[in-house]
C-alpha positions as CSV (number, residue, x, y, z in Angstrom):
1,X,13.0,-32.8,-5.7
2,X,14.5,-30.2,-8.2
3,X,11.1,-28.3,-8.4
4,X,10.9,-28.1,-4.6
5,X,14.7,-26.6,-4.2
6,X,13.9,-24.1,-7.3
7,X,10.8,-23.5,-5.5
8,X,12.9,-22.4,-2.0
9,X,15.4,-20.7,-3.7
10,X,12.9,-18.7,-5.3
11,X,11.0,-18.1,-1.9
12,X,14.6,-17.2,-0.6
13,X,15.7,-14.5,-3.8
14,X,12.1,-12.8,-3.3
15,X,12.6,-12.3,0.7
16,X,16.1,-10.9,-0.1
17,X,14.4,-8.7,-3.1
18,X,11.6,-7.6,-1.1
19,X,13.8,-7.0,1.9
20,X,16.1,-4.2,-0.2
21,X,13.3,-3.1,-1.8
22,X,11.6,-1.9,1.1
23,X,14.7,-0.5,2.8
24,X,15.3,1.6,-0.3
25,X,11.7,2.7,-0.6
26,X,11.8,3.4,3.3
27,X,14.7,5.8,2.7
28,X,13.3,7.7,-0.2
29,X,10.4,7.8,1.1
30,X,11.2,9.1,4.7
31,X,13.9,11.5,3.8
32,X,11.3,12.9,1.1
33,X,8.8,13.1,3.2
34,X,10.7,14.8,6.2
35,X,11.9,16.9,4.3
36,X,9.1,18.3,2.1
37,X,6.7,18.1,5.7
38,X,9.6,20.7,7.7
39,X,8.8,23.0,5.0
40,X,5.2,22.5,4.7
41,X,2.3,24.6,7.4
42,X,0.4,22.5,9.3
43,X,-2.9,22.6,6.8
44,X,-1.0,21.2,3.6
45,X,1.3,18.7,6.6
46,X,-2.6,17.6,7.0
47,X,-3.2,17.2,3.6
48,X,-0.3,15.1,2.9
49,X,-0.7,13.0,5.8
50,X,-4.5,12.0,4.8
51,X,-3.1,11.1,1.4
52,X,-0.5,9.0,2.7
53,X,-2.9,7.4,4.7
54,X,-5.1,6.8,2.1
55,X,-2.3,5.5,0.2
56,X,-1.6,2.8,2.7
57,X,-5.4,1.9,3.0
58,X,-5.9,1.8,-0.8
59,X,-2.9,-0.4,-1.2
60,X,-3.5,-2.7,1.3
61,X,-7.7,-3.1,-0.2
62,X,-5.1,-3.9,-3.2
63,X,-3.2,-7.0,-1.0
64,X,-6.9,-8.1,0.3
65,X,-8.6,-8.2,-2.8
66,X,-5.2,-9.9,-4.9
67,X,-5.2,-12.9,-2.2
68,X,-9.1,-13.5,-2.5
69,X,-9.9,-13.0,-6.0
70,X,-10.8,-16.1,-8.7
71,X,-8.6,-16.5,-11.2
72,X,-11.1,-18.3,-13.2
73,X,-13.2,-14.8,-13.1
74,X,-10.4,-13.8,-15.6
75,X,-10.0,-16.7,-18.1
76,X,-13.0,-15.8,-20.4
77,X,-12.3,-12.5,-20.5
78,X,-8.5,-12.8,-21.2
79,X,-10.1,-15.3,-24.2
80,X,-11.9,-12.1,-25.6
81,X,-8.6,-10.4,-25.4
82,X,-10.1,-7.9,-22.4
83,X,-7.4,-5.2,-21.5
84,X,-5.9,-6.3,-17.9
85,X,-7.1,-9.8,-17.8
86,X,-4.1,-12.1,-18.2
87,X,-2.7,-9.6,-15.8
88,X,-5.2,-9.9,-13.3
89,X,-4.2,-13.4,-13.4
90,X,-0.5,-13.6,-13.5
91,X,-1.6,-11.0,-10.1
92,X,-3.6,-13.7,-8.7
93,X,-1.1,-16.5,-9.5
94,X,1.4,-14.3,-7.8
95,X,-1.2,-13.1,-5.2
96,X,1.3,-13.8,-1.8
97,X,4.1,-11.5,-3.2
98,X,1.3,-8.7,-4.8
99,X,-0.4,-9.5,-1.3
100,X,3.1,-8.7,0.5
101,X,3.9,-6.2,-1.5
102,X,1.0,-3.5,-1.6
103,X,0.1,-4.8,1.9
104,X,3.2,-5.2,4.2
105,X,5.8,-2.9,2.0
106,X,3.9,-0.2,0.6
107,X,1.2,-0.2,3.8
108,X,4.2,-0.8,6.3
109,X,6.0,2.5,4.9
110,X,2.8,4.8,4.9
111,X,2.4,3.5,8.3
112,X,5.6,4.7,9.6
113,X,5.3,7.9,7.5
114,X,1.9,8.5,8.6
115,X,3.7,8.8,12.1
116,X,6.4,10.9,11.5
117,X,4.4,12.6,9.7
118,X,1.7,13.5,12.5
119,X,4.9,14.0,14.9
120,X,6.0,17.1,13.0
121,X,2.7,18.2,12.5
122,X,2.3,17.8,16.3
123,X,5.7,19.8,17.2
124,X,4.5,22.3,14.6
125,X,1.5,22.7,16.8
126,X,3.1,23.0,20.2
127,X,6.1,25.5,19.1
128,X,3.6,27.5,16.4
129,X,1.0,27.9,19.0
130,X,1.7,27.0,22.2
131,X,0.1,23.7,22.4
132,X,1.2,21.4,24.9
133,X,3.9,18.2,23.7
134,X,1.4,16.0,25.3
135,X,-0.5,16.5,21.7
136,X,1.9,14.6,20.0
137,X,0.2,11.2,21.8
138,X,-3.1,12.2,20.9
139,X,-2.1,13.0,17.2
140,X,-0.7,9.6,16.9
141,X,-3.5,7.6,18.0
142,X,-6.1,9.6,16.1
143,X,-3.5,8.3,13.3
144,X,-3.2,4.9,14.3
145,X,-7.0,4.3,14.6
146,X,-8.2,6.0,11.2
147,X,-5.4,4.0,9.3
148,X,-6.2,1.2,10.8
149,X,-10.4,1.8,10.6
150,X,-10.0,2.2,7.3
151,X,-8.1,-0.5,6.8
152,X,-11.0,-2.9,8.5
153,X,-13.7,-0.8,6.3
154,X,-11.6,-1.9,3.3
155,X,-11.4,-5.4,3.6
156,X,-14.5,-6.6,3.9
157,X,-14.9,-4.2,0.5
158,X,-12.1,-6.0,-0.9
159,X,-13.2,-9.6,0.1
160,X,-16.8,-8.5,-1.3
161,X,-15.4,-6.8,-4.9
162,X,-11.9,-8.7,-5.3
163,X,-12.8,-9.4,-8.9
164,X,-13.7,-5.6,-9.5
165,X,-10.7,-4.3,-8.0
166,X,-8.0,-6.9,-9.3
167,X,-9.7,-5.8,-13.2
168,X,-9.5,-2.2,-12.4
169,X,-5.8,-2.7,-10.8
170,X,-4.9,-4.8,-14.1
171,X,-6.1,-1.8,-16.3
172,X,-4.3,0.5,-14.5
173,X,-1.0,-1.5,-14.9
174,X,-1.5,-1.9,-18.6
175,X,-2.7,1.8,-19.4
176,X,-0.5,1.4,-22.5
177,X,-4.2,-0.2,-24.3
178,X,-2.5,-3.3,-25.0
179,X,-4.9,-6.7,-24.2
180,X,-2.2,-8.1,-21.5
């Protein structure tokens, strides 16, 4: 009965930890980008918008590939001391909140700022040249529908490489050259 309450209260602390962490992020992360993108002309707006879309695609190929990898993939190589591999599995151990948090927090935002994002560029557009504010619409579903293409393309990749992409994650995190 204690392990079940420890278990709740820990679903309850990550919820209120994930929560504030994605408000925060939200707000740095907006106010950065509205900012910086005011200043910007439209071909580097472009730029940054495609890498925040690509941001938001990668990371959620990241939640995909977390929540449908083996962990038994990584136990012999985390017994040869291979670089990543007990992280690969605490990842997979932990896959809903790595899931939740690369695909719901990190995709969510680069959703949102892939939006206001393509607004500006669109009011760029229509005072810089003319362009009527009917573009906006257009702008935001050729957004919508790459981000979420690529998001489809992605997750049968994910579901097909999860172990590939969890190791190569896992090395990334532990760039320091330590076996973790």
């Amino acid at each position: 009965m204690k392990d079940k309450s420890k278990k709740n209260n820990s679903a309850k602390t990550w919820v209120i930890v994930i929560s504030i962490t994605t408000f925060v992020l939200s707000l740095v992360f907006s106010y950065i980008s509205n900012t910086a993108i005011s200043k910007l002309n439209i071909i580097a707006g472009l730029i940054v918008l495609v890498l925040v879309i690509l941001v938001g695609v990668i990371f959620d190929l990241i939640g995909v590939a977390v929540t449908v990898a083996n962990e038994e993939d990584f136990h012999a190589q985390a017994s040869k001391k291979i670089k990543g591999s007990k992280t690969s599995i605490k990842m997979i151990r932990n896959s809903a909140k790595v899931s939740n948090f690369c695909a719901d927090v990190i995709g969510d935002i680069c959703g949102v700022l892939s939006g206001a994002i393509s607004a500006m560029i669109a009011l760029k557009l229509t005072e810089n040249y003319g362009m009527s504010s009917q573009i906006q619409f257009l702008f935001s579903a050729i957004v919508a529908s790459v981000t979420v293409g690529g998001k489809a393309v992605t997750k049968e990749i994910a579901k097909q490489n999860s172990t590939v992409i969890v190791g190569f994650v896992s090395k990334i995190i532990n760039l320091d050259g330590k076996a973790k």
